[in-house]
Biopython code that builds the backbone (N, CA, C, O; Angstrom):
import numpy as np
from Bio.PDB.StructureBuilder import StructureBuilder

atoms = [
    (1, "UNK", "N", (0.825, -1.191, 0.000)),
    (1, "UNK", "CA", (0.000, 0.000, 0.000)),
    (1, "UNK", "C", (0.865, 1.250, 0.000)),
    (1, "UNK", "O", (0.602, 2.326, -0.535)),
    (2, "UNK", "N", (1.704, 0.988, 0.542)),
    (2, "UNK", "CA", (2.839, 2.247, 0.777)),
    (2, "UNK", "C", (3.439, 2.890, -0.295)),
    (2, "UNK", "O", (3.779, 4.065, -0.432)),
    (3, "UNK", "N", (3.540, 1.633, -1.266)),
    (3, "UNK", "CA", (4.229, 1.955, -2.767)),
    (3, "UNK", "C", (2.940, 2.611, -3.463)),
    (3, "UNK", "O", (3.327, 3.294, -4.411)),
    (4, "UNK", "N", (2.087, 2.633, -3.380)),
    (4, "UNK", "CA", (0.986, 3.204, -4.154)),
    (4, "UNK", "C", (0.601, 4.722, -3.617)),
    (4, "UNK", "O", (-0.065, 5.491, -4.310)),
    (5, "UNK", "N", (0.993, 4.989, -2.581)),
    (5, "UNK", "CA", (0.991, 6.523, -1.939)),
    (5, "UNK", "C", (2.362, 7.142, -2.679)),
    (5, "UNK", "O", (2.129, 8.205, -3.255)),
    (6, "UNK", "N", (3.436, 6.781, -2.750)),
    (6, "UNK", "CA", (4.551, 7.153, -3.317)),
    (6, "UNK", "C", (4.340, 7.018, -4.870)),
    (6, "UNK", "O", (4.910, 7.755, -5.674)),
    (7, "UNK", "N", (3.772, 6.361, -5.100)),
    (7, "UNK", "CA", (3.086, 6.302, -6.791)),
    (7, "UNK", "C", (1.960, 7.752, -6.809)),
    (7, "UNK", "O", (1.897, 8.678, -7.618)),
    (8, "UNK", "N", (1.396, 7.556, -5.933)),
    (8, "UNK", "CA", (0.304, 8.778, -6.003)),
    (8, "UNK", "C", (0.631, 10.103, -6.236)),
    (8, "UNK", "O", (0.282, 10.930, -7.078)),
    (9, "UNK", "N", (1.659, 10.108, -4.944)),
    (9, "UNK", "CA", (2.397, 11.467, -4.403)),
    (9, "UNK", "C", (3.291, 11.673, -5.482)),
    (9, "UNK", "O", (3.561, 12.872, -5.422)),
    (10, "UNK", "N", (3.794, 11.261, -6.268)),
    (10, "UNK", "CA", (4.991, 11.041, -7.509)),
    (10, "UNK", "C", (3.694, 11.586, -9.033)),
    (10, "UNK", "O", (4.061, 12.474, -9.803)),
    (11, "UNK", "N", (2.906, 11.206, -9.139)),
    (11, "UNK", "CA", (1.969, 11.877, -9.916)),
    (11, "UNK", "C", (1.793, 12.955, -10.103)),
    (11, "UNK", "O", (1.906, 13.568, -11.165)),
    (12, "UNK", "N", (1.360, 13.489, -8.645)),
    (12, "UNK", "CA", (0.597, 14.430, -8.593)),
    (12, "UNK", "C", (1.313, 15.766, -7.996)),
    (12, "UNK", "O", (0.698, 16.639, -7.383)),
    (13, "UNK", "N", (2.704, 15.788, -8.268)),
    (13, "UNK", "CA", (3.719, 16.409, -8.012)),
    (13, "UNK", "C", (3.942, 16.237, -9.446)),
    (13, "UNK", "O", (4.969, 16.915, -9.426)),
    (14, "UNK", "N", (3.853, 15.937, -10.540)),
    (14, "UNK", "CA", (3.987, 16.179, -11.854)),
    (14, "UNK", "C", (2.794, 16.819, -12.299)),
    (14, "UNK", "O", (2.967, 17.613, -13.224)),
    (15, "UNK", "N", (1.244, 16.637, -11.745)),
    (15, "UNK", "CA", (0.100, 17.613, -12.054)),
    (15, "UNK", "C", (0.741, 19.047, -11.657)),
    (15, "UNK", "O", (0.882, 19.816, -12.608)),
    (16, "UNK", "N", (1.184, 19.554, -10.270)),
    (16, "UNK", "CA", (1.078, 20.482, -10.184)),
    (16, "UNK", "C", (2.384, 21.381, -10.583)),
    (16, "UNK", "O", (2.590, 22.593, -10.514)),
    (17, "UNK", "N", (3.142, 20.333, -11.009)),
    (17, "UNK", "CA", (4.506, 20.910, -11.396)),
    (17, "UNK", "C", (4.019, 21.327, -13.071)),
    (17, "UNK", "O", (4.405, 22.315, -13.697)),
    (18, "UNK", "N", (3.205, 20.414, -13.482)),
    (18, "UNK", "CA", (3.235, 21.197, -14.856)),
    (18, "UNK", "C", (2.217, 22.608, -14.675)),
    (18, "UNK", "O", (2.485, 23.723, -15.123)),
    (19, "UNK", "N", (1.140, 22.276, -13.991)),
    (19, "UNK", "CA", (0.390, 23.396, -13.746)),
    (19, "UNK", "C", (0.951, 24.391, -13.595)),
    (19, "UNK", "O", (0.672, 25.401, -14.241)),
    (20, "UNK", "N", (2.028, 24.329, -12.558)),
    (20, "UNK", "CA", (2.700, 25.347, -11.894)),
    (20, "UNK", "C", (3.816, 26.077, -13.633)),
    (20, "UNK", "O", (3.889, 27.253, -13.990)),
    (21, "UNK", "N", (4.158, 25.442, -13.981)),
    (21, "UNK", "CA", (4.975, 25.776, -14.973)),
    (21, "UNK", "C", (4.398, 26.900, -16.116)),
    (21, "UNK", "O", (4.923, 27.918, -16.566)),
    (22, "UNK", "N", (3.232, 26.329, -16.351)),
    (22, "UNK", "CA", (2.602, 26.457, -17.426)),
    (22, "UNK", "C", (1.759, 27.956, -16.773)),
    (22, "UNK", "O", (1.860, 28.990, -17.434)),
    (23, "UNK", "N", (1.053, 27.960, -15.625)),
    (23, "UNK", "CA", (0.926, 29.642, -15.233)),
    (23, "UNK", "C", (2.160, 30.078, -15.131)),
    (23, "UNK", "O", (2.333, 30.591, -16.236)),
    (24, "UNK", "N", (3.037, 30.201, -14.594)),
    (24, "UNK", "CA", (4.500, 30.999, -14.208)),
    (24, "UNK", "C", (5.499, 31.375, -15.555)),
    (24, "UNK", "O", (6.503, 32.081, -15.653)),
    (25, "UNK", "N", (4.555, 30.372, -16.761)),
    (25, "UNK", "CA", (5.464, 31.089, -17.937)),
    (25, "UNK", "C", (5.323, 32.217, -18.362)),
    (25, "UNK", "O", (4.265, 32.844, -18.319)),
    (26, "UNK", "N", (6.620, 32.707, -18.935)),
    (26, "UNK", "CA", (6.646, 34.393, -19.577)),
    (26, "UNK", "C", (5.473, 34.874, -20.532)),
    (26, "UNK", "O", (5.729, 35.719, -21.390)),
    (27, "UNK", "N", (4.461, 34.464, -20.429)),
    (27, "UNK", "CA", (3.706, 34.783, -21.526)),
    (27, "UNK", "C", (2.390, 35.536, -21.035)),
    (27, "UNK", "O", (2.043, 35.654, -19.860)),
    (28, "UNK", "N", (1.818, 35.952, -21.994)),
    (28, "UNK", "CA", (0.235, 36.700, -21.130)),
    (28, "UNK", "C", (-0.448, 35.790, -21.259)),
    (28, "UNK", "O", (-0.482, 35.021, -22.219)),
    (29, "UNK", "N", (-1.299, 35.764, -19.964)),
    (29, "UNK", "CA", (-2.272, 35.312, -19.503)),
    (29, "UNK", "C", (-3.571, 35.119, -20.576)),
    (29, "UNK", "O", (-4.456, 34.293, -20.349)),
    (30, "UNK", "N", (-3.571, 35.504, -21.106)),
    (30, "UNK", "CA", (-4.437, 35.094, -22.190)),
    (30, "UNK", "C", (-4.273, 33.905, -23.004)),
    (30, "UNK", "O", (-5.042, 33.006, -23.345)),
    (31, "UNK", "N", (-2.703, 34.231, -23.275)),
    (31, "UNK", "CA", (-2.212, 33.228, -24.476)),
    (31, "UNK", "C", (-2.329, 31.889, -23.619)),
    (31, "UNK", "O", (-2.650, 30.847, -24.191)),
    (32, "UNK", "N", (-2.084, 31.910, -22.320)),
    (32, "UNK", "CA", (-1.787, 30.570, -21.337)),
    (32, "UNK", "C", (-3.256, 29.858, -21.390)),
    (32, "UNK", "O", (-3.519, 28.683, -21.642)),
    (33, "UNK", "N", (-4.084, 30.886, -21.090)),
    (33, "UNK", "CA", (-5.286, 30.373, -20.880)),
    (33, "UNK", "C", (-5.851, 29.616, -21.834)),
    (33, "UNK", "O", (-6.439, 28.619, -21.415)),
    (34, "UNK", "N", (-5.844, 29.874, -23.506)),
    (34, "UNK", "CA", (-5.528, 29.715, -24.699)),
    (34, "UNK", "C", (-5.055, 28.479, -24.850)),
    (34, "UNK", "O", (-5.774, 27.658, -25.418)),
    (35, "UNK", "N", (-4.256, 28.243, -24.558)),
    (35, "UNK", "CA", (-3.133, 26.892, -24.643)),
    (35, "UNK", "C", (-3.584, 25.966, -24.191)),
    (35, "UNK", "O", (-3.522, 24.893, -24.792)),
    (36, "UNK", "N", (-4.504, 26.154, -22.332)),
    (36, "UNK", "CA", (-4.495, 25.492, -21.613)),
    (36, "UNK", "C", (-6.280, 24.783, -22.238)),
    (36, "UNK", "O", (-6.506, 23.581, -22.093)),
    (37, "UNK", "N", (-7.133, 25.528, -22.755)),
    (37, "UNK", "CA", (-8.345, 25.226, -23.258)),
    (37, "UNK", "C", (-8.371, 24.561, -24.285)),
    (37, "UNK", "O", (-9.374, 23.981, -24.701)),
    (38, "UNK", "N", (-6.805, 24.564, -25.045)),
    (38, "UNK", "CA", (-6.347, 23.944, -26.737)),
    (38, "UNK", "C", (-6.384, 22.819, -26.122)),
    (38, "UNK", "O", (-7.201, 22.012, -26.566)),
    (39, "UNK", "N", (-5.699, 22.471, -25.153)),
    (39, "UNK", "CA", (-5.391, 21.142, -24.645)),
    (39, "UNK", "C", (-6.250, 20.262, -24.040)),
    (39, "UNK", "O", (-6.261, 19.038, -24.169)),
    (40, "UNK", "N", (-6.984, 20.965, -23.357)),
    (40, "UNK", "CA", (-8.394, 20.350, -23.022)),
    (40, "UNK", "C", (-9.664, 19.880, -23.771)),
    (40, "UNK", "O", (-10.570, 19.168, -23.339)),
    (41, "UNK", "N", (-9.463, 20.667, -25.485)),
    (41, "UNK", "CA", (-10.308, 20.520, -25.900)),
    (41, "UNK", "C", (-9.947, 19.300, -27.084)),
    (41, "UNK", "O", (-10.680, 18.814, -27.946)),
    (42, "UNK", "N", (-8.645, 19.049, -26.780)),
    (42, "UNK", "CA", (-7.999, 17.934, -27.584)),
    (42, "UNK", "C", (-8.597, 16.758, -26.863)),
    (42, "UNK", "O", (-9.129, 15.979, -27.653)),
    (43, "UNK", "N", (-8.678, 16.366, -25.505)),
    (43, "UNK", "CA", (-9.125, 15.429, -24.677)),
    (43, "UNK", "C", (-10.664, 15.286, -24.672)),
    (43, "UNK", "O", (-11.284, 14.364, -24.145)),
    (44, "UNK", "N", (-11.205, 16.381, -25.365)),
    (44, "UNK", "CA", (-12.855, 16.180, -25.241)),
    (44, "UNK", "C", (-13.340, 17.191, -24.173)),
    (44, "UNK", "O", (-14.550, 17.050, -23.997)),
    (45, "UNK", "N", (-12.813, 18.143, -23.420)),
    (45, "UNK", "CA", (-13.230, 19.045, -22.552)),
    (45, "UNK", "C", (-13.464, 20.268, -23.056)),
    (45, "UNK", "O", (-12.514, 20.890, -23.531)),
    (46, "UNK", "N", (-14.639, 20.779, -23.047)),
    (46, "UNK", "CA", (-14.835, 21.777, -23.358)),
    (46, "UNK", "C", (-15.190, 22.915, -22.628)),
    (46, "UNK", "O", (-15.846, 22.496, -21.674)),
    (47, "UNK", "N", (-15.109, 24.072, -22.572)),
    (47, "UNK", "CA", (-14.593, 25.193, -21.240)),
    (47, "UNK", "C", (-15.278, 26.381, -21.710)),
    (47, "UNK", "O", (-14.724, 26.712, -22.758)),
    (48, "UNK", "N", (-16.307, 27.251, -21.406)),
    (48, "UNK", "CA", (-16.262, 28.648, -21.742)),
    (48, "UNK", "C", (-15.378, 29.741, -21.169)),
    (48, "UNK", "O", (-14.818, 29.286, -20.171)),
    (49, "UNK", "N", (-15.160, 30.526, -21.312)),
    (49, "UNK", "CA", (-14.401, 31.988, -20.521)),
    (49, "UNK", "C", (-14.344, 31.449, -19.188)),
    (49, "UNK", "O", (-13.389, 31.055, -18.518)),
    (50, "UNK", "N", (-16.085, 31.547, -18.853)),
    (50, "UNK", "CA", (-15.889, 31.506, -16.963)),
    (50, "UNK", "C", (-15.492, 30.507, -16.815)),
    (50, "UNK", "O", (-14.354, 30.523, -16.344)),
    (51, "UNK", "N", (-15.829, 29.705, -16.967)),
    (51, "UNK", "CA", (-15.268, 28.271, -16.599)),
    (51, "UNK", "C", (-13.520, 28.123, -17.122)),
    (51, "UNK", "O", (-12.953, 27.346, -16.354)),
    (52, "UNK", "N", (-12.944, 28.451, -17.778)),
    (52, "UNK", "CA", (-11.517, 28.466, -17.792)),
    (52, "UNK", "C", (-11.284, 29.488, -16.479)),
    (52, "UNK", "O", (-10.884, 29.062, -15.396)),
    (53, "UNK", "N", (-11.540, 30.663, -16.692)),
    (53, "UNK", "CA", (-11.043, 31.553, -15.741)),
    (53, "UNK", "C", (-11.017, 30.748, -14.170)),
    (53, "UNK", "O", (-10.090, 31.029, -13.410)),
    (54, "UNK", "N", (-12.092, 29.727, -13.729)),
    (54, "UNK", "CA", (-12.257, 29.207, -12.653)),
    (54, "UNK", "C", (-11.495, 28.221, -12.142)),
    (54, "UNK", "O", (-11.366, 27.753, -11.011)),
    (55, "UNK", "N", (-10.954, 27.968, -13.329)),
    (55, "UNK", "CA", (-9.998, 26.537, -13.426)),
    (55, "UNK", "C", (-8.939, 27.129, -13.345)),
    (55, "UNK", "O", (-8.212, 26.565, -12.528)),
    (56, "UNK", "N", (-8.233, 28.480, -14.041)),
    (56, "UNK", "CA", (-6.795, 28.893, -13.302)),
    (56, "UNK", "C", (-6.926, 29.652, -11.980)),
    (56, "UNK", "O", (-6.045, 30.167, -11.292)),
    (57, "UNK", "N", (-8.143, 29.595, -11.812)),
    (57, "UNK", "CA", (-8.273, 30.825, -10.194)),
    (57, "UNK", "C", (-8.104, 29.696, -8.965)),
    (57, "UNK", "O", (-7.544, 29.899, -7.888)),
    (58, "UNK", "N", (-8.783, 28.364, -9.444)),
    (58, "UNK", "CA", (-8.543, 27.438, -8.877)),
    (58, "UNK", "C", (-6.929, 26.594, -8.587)),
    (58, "UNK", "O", (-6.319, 26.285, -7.563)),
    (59, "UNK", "N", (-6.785, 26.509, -9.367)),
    (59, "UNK", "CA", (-5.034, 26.117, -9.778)),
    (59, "UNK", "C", (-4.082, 27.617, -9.092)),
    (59, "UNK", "O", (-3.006, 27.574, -8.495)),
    (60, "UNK", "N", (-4.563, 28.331, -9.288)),
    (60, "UNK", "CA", (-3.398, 29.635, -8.601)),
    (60, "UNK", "C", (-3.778, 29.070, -7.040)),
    (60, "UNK", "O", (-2.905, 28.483, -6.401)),
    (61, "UNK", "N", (-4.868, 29.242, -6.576)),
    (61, "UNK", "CA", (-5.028, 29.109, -5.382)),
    (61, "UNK", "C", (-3.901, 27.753, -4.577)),
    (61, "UNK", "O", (-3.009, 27.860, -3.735)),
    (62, "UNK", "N", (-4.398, 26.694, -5.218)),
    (62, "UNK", "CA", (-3.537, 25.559, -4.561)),
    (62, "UNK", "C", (-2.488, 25.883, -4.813)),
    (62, "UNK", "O", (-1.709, 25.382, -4.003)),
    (63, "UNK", "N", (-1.779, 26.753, -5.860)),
    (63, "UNK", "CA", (-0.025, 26.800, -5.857)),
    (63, "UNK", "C", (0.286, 27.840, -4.263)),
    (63, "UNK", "O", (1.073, 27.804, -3.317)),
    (64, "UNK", "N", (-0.796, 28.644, -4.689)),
    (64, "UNK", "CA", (-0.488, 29.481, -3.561)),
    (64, "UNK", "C", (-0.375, 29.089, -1.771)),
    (64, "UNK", "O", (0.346, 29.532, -0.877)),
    (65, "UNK", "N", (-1.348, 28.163, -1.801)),
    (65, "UNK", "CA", (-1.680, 27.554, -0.001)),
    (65, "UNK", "C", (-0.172, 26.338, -0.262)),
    (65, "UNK", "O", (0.571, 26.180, 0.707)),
    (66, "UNK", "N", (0.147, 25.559, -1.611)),
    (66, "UNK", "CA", (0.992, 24.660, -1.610)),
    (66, "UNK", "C", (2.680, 25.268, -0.904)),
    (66, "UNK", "O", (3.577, 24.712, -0.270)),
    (67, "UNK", "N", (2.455, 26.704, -1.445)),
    (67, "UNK", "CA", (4.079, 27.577, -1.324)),
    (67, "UNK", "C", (3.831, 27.852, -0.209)),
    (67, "UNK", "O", (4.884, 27.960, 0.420)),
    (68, "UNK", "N", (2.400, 28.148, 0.791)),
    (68, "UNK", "CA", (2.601, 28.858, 2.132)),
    (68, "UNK", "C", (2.964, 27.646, 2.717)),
    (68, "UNK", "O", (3.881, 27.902, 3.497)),
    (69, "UNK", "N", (2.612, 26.005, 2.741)),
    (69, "UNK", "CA", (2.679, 25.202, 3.482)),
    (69, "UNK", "C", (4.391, 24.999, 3.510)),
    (69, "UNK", "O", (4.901, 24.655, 4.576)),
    (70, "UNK", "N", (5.250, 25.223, 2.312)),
    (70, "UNK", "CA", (6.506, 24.761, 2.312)),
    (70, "UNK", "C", (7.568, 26.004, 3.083)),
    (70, "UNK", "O", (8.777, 25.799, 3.195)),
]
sb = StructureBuilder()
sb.init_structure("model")
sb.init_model(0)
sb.init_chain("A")
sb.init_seg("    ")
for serial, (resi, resn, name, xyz) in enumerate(atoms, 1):
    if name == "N":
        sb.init_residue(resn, " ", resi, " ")
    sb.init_atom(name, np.array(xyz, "f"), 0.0, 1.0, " ", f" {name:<3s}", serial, name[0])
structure = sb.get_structure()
């Protein structure tokens, strides 16, 4: 069971590492947002404005409580 928490934790430290990457790049916020809806909509997800906007307000947030915890 132990190996499967370290499998987990090893994941999902690559979710937020790309997340994290992908807001923090040099680019405007538009274009990111852009990118990030291209990609989603390659997988079958489809997103309006608000609903993207909610999904990086969401994602900033956890980077943010993730950096206060460290």
């Amino acid at each position: 069971m132990k190996a499967v928490n370290y499998l987990m934790a090893f994941f999902g430290g690559i979710v937020v590492g790309a997340a994290a990457g992908v807001l923090l790049a040099p680019e405007k916020g538009s274009d990111t947002r852009e990118r990030i809806a291209e990609a989603l909509r390659k997988r079958g997800i489809r997103l309006n404005r608000k609903d993207m906007d909610a999904l990086v307000s969401d994602i900033s947030e956890e980077l943010s409580a993730s950096d206060d915890e460290a």
